[in-house]
C-alpha positions, -999 to +999 in steps of 0.1 A: -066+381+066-044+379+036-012+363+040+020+375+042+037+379+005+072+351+001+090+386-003+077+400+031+082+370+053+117+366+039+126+398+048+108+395+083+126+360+089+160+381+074+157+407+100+145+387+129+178+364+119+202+400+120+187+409+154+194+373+166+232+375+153+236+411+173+217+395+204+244+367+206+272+386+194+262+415+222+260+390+249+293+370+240+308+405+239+298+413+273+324+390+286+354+414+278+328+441+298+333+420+327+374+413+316+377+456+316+360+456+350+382+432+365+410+449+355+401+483+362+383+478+396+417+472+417+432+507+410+408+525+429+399+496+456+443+490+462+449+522+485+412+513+507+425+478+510+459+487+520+449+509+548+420+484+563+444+458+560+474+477+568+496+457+542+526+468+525+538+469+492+545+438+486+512+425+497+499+449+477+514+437+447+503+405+449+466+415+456+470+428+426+489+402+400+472+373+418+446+380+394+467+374+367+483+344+382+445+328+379+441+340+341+472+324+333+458+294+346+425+298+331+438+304+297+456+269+296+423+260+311+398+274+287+416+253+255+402+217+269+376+231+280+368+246+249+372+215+226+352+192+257+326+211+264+320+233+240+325+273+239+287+280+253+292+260+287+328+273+287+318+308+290+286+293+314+314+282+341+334+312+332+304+336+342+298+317+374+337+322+383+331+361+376+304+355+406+321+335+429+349+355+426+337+392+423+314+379+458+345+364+474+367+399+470+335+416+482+338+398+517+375+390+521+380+385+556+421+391+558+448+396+529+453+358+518+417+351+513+415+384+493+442+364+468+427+333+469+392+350+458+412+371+432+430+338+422+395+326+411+386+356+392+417+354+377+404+318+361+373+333+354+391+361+332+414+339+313+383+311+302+364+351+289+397+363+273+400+327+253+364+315+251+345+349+239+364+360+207+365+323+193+327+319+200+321+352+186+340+345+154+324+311+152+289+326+151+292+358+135+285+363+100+320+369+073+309+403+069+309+416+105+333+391+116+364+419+123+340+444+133+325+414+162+362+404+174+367+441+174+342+450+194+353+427+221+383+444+228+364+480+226+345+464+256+375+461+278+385+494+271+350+504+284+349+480+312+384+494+324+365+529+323+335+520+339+351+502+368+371+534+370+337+559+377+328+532+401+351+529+421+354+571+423+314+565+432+321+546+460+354+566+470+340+592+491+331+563+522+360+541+511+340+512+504+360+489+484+337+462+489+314+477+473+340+485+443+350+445+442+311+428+449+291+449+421+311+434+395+291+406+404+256+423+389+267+422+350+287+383+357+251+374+366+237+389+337+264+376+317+255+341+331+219+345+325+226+356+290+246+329+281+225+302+287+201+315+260+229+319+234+230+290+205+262+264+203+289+273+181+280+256+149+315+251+143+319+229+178+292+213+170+300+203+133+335+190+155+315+167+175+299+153+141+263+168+150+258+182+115+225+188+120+226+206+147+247+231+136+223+233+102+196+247+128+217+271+145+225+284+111+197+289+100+184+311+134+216+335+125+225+335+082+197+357+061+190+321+041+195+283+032+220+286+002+244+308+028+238+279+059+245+254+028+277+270+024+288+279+055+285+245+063+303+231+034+333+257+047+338+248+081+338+208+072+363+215+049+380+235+073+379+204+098+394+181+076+432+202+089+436+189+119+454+205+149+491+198+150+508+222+172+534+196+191+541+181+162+550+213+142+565+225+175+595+196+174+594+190+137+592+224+120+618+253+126+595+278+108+570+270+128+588+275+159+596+311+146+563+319+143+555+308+178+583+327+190+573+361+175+538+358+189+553+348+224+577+379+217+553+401+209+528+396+243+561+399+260+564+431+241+528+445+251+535+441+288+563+454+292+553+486+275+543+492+311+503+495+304+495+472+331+515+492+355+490+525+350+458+502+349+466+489+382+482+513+399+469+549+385+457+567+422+496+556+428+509+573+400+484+608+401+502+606+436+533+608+423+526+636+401+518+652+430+479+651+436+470+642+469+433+633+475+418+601+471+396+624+444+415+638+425+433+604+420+406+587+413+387+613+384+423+611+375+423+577+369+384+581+352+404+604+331+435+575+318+400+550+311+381+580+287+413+580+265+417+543+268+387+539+251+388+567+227+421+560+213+409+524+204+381+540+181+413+555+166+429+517+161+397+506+147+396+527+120+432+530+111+441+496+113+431+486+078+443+518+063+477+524+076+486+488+085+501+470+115+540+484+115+536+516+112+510+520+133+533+498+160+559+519+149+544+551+157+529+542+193+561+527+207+576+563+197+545+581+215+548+557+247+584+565+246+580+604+247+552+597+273+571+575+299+605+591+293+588+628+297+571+616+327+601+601+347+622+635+337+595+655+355+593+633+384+636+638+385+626+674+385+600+673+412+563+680+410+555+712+424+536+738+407+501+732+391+517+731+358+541+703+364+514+687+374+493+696+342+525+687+320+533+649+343+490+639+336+490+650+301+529+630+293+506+600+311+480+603+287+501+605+255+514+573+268+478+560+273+466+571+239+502+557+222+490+522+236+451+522+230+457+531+192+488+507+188+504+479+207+465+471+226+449+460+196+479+454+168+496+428+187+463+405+194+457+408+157+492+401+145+493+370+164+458+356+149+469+363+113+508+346+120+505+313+129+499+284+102+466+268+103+479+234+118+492+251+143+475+285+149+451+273+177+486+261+198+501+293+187+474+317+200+470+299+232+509+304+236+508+332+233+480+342+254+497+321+282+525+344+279+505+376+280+490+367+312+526+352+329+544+388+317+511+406+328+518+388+365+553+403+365+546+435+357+525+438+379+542+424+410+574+442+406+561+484+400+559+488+433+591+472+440+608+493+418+595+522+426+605+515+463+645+505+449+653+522+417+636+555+426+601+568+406+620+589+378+644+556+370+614+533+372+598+553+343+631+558+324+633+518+322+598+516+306+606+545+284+638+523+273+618+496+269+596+511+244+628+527+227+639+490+224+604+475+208+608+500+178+640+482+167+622+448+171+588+461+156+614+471+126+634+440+125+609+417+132+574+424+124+555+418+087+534+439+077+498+423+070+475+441+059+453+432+031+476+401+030+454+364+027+464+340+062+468+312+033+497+336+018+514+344+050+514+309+058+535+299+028+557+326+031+565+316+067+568+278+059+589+290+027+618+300+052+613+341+046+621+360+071+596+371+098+596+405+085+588+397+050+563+368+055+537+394+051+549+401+015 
């Protein structure tokens, strides 16, 4: 048999190569699947769990930000672990978290162990939020780099769905531990997947074990001159080393930077988004639907735009640019939350109130999705200096998580104290508020080189012109 021509087993090894980028890229991805399950899983298990374990609000709200409590942790967790033992066996321990804890929730005995157990999925979710998008732009090729990271957050958005259309599947017997347990099924895949995934060649060019990460290279770049180069990138990359405490005390512009990114997770949480994730069969109540049903296909309903507006994000966001797209979705979630708390002042009555309250819901939804979900994780990548950007982001993402735990152990609260229309009204001025800081405050950076940002920051411009 005559053998293969150069040309033909190049091409063979190229595509072979591109399969092996998706496969890795696909799998990695999968932990935001499991991040959007998580998430979306306790809105429709919360009113089961309540009335088997006849808890109250309160209780309730801490089922619920308990969670969060545990990404916080995991997130300042998920940084050493990252560096020590590497972003594969990370996301290993991560996956086998997802299982402990999914399992756990499934057979919580009383309230407190059901926290405990969510406590530990919690962990699991901050090591996936911190560990998965650094290994996946650590292995992904220049060219589909955006569209990997990207990806990853699309796959929360449909995890948040999918847990949604299960939990309505296992609505009609109230089986909640059903809802919690089978999130266990894709954590084990996840786990199974991840031990076949590659190291990050970057990790292991940090640990001196060049040729290692020449051979992962070569299983995932189209040819030698490209591993050649990549690797001559990321050692020169290396050679600026981390110095986030020291810029911290030394450098004032620095310390802006930092503060903007903390401000703007502070910002994305308190748009409220949280509060309709968590709480949606809550809310549909409000608006005056009554069955566990029509809540929950409700809810199914809030995922399906979740997901749909992101598409809109991902192809807008290098076309328009991050402020006015921030600009224009803290106006919409505005309209949305404002609308819905002067309907609920009102009262809900007639099947057209009740068409008018969903529909103000999902403006809000779709205001978020395309806007403040996305922008904000991007603008705090691309604003930190390089010295300093790994301290920043993990800052940053510890404050997500700590204003995600707030919001969601005080809605109920509210509701219960200010009254439902005022508890909307406050989110509505909230949002009113973040388009004087989005103006004020936020560069535009689009098209703009991290290298030229940097300088601008470090050249004592203001925030809203470091972009320039």
């Amino acid at each position: 048999m005559a053998s293969l021509s150069p040309t033909h087993a190049q091409t063979h090894e190229h595509g072979g190569n591109r399969v092996r980028v998706w496969l890795t890229c696909a799998m990695a991805a999968l932990a935001g699947l499991l991040f959007g399950l998580d998430i979306g899983v306790i809105a429709g298990a919360l009113p089961f769990i309540a009335k088997d374990f006849q808890v109250n609000d309160h209780m309730q709200e801490w089922i619920v930000s308990s969670m969060m409590v545990g990404a916080a942790l995991g997130a300042v967790l998920a940084g050493w672990m990252s560096y020590r033992l590497g972003r594969k066996y990370s996301l290993v321990l991560g996956a086998a978290l997802f299982i402990a804890g999914s399992l756990a929730c499934a057979f919580a005995p009383d309230p407190t162990f059901l926290i405990g157990a969510r406590l530990v999925l919690g962990v699991a979710v901050g090591i996936a939020t911190f560990t998965a998008p650094l290994y996946l732009s650590e292995v992904a090729p220049g060219n589909v780099r955006g569209a990997m990271v990207s990806a990853y957050q699309l796959m929360i958005t449909v995890g948040i769905l999918a847990a949604f259309l299960s939990d309505t599947a296992f609505s009609a017997n109230g089986q909640w531990r059903w809802m919690l347990g089978v999130v266990a099924i894709p954590a084990a895949l996840l786990l199974l997947g991840v031990l076949t995934l590659p190291r990050s060649p970057r990790w292991l060019m940090m640990k001196g074990r060049v040729d290692e990460a020449r051979a992962v290279l070569d299983s995932l770049r189209p040819d030698s001159e490209t591993v050649e180069q990549e690797i001559r990138d990321i050692a020169k990359q290396l050679e600026v080393k981390e110095h986030g405490f020291q810029l911290l005390r030394k450098s004032r512009d620095f310390r802006r930077s930092l503060m903007l990114g903390v401000m703007l997770q502070i910002v994305q949480q308190l748009t409220g988004i949280n509060v309709v994730m968590y709480y949606a069969p809550r809310i549909f109540g409000l608006a005056g639907y009554s069955g566990h049903q029509a809540q929950l296909w409700g809810t199914v309903i809030v995922g399906a735009v979740n997901v749909l507006a992101t598409f809109v994000a991902i192809l807008l966001v290098d076309r328009w640019g991050r402020r006015p797209i921030l600009l224009m979705g803290f106006t919409v979630m505005t309209v949305g939350m404002g609308a819905l708390g002067y309907l609920l002042k009102l009262g809900i009555s007639t099947h057209n109130e009740q068409i008018m309250a969903v529909a103000m819901l999902l403006l809000f939804i779709a205001g978020f999705a395309m806007s403040a979900g996305p922008m904000i994780w991007i603008l705090c990548s691309e604003i930190q200096p390089i010295k300093g950007r790994d301290f920043g982001i993990a800052a940053s993402t510890f404050t997500n998580w700590v204003a995600n735990t707030v919001v969601g152990a005080t809605f109920l609260t509210m509701l219960n104290t200010l009254g439902h229309a005022q508890t909307f009204w406050i989110y509505a001025a909230l949002n009113a508020a973040f388009i004087g800081l989005t103006f004020f405050f936020v560069p535009e950076t689009r098209g703009v080189p991290l290298e030229r940002i940097e300088e601008n920051l470090m050249a004592g411009k203001p925030l809203r012109q470091i972009g320039r």
